[in-house]
TORSE-650062 format. One record per residue: z, x, y of N, C-alpha, C in turn; residue number from 0; residue in three letters. Coordinates in steps of 0.02 Angstrom, whole numbers, plus 50000, padded with zeros to 5 digits. Last residue first. Example, Ala and Ser with C-alpha at 12.3 -4.5 7.8 and 13.67 -1.06 7.14 Angstrom:
2
PT,nc3,nc1,nc2,cac3,cac1,cac2,cc3,cc1,cc2,seq,type
PT,50354,50642,49888,50357,50684,49947,50394,50645,50002,1,SER
PT,50390,50660,49716,50390,50615,49775,50390,50660,49835,0,ALA
This chain:
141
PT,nc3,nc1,nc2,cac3,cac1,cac2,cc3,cc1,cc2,seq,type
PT,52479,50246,54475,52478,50297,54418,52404,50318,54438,140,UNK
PT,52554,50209,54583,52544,50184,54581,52459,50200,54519,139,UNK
PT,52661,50327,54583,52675,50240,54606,52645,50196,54575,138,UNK
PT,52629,50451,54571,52671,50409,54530,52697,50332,54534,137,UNK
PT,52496,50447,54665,52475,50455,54585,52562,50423,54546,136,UNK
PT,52590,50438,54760,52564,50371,54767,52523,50392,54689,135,UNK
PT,52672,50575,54749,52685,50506,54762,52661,50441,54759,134,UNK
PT,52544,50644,54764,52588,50625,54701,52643,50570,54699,133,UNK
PT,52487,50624,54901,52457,50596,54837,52497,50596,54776,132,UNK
PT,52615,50631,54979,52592,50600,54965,52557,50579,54917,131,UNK
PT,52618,50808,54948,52660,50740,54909,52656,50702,54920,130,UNK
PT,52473,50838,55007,52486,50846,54922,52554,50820,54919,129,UNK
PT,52529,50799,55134,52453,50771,55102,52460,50784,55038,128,UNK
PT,52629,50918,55145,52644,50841,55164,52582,50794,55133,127,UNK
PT,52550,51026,55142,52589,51016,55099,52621,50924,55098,126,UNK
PT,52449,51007,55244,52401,51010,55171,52473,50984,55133,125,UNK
PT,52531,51019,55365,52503,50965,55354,52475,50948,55275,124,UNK
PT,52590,51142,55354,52629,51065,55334,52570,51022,55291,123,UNK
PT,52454,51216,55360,52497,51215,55281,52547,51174,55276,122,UNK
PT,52426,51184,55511,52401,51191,55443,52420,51180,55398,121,UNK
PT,52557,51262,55554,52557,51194,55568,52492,51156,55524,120,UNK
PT,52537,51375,55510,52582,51341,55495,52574,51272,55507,119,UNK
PT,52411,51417,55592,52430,51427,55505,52482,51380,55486,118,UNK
PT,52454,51407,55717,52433,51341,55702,52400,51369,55628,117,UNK
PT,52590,51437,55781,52572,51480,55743,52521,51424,55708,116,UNK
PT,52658,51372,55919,52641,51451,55907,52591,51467,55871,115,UNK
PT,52702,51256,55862,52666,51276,55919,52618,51326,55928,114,UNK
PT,52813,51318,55767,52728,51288,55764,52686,51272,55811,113,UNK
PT,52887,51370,55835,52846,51415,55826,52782,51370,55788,112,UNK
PT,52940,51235,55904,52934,51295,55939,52866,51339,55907,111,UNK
PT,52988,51202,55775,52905,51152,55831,52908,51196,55861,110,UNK
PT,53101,51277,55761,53042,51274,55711,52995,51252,55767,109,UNK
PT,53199,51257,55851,53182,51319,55862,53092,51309,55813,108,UNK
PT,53208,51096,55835,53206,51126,55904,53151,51207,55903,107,UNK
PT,53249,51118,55702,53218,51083,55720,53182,51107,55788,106,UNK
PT,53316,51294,55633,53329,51202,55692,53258,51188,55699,105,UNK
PT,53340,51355,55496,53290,51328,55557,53320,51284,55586,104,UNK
PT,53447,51472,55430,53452,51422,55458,53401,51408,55511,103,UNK
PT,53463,51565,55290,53412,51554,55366,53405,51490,55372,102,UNK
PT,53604,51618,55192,53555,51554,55211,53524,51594,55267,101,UNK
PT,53687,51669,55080,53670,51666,55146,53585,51620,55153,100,UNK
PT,53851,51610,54981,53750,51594,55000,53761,51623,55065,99,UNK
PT,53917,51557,54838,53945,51597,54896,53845,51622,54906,98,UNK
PT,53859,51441,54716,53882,51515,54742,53883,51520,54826,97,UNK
PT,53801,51304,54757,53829,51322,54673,53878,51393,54705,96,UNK
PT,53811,51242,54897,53811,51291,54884,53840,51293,54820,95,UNK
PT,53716,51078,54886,53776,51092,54910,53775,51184,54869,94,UNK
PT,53615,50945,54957,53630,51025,54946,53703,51028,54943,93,UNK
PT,53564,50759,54934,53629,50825,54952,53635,50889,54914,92,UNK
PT,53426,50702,55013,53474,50713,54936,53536,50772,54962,91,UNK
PT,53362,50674,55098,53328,50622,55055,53382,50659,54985,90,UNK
PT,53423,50616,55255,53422,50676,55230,53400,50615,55143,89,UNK
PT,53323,50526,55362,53409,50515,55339,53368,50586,55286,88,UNK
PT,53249,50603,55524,53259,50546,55482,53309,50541,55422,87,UNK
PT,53173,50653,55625,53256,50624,55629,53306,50591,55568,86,UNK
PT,53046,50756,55573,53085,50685,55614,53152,50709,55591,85,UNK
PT,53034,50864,55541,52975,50851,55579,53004,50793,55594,84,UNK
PT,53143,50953,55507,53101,51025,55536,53059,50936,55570,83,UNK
PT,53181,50876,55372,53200,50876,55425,53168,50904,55492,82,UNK
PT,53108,50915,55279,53067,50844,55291,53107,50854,55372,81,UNK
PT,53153,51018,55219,53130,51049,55271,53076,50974,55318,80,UNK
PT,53286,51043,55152,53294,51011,55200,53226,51013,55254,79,UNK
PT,53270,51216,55070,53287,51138,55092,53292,51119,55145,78,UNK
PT,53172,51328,55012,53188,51283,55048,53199,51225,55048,77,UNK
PT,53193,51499,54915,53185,51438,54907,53206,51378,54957,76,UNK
PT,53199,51604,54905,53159,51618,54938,53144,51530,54913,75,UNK
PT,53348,51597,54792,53324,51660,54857,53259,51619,54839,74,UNK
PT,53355,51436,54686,53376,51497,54718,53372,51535,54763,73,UNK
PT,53430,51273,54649,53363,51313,54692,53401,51400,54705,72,UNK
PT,53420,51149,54516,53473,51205,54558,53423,51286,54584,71,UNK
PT,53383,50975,54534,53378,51056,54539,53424,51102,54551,70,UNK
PT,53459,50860,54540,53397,50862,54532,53350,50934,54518,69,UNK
PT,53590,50786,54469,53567,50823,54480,53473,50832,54475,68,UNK
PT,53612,50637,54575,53632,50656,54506,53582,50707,54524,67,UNK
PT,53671,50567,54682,53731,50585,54635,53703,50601,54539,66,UNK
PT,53557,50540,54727,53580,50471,54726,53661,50502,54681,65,UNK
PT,53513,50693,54696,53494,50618,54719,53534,50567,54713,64,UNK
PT,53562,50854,54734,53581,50810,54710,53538,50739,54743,63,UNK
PT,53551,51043,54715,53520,51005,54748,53532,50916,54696,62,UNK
PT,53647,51188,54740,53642,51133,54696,53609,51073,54741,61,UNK
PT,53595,51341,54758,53607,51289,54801,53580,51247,54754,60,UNK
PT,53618,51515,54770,53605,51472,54721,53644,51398,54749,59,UNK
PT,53599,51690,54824,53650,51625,54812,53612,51573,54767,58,UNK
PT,53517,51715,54975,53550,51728,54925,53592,51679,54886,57,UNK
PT,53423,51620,55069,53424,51707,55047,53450,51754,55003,56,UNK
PT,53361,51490,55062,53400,51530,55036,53381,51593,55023,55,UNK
PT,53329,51410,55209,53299,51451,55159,53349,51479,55124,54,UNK
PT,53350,51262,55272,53375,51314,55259,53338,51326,55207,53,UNK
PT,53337,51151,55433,53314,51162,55361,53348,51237,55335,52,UNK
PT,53400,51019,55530,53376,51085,55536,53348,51088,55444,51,UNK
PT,53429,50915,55569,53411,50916,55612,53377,50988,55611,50,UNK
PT,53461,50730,55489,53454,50811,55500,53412,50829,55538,49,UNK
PT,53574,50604,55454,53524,50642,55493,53504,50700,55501,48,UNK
PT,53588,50566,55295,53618,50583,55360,53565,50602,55397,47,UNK
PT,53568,50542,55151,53574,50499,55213,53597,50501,55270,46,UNK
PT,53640,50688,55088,53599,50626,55077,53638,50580,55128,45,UNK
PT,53687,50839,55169,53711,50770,55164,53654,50698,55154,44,UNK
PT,53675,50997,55156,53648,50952,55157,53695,50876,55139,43,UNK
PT,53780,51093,55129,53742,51081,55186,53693,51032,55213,42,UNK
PT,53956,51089,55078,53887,51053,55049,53848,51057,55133,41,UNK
PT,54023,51232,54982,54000,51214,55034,53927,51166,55027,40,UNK
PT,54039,51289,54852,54053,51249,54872,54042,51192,54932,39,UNK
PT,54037,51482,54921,54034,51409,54848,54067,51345,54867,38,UNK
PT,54021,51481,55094,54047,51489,55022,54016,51435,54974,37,UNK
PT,53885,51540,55187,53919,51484,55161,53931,51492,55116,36,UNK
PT,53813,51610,55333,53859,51629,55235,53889,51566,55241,35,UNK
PT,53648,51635,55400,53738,51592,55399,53753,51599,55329,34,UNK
PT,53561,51682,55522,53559,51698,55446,53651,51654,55462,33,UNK
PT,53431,51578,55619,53495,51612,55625,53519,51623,55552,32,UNK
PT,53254,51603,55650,53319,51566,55625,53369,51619,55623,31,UNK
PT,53151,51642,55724,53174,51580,55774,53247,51569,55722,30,UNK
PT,53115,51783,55646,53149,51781,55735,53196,51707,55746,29,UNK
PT,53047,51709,55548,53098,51725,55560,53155,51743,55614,28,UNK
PT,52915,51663,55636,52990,51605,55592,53048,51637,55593,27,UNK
PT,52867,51782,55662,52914,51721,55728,52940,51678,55698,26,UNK
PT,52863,51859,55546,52902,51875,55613,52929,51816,55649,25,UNK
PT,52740,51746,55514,52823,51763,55460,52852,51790,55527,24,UNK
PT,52652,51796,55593,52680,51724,55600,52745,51717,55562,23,UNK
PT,52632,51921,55545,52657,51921,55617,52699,51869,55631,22,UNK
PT,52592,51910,55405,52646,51930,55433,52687,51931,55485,21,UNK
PT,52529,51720,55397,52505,51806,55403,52588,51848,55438,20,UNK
PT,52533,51611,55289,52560,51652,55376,52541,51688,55357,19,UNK
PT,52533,51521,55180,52465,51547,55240,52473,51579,55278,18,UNK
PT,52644,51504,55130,52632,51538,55107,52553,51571,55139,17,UNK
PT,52746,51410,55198,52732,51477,55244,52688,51502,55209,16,UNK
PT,52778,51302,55085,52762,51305,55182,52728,51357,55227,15,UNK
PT,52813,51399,54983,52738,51363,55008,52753,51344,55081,14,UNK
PT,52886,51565,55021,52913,51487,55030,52843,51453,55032,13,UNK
PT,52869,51679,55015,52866,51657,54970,52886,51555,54948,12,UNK
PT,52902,51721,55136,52816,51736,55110,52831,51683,55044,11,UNK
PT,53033,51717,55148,53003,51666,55180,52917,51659,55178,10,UNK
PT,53070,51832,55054,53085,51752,55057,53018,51706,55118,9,UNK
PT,53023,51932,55159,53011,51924,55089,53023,51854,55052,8,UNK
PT,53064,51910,55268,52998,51907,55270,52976,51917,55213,7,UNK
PT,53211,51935,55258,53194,51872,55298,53119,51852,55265,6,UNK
PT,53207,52085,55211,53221,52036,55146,53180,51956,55192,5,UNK
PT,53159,52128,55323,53114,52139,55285,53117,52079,55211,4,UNK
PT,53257,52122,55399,53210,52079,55420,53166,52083,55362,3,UNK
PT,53411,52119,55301,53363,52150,55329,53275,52087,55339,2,UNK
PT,53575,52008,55309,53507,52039,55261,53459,52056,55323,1,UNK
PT,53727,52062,55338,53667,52031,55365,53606,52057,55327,0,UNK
């Protein structure tokens, strides 16, 4: 089991979080559960529903679109995290390159601490507003 300290080292380093103040790191971390998943293991499923997000704590997580590679993400790096705010179909498939521990958010446990921690709920919002505009700068140039 990695130390709270590694939890709050990763997760400082995640942009989502990068406005928390330590305390607010504490209650993210507190709300997720740490999970090992071998090589191989796919956690994410393009077009499915999701319901949670994962930080990588260790390891190395192959990230895929439509079946073709889009990144390969390492420690203090997050997926799945469109999930954390709707229901909605997963936008590519994770799958573990290496044997991974993860911090697993639920949905459920996350709004919880955004509730909580309105830094966070802040820094969605700015981060969700900056891919929109690149999104619509690549749409629509």
């Amino acid at each position: 089991m990695a130390s709270k300290k590694t939890y709050l080292e990763h997760l400082k380093n995640v942009p989502l979080f990068s406005s928390c103040s330590q305390r607010d790191l504490e209650k993210i971390a507190k709300a997720g559960d740490e999970v090992s998943m071998p090589a191989g293991t796919m956690i994410v499923d393009q077009g499915q529903t999701g319901r949670e997000a994962f930080v990588v704590l260790e390891g190395s997580v192959l990230v895929k679109r439509n079946s073709k590679k889009v990144a390969s993400l390492g420690p203090g790096t997050v997926v799945g995290e469109l999930s954390l705010l709707d229901h909605g179909p997963r936008t590519a498939t994770v799958t573990c390159e290496t044997d991974c521990k993860l911090l697993l958010l639920s949905q459920r446990h996350f709004l919880a601490v955004v509730d909580d921690v309105p830094a966070l709920s802040h820094k969605l919002m700015a981060s969700l507003a900056s891919r929109i505009r690149e999104l619509d700068r690549q749409y629509y140039g």
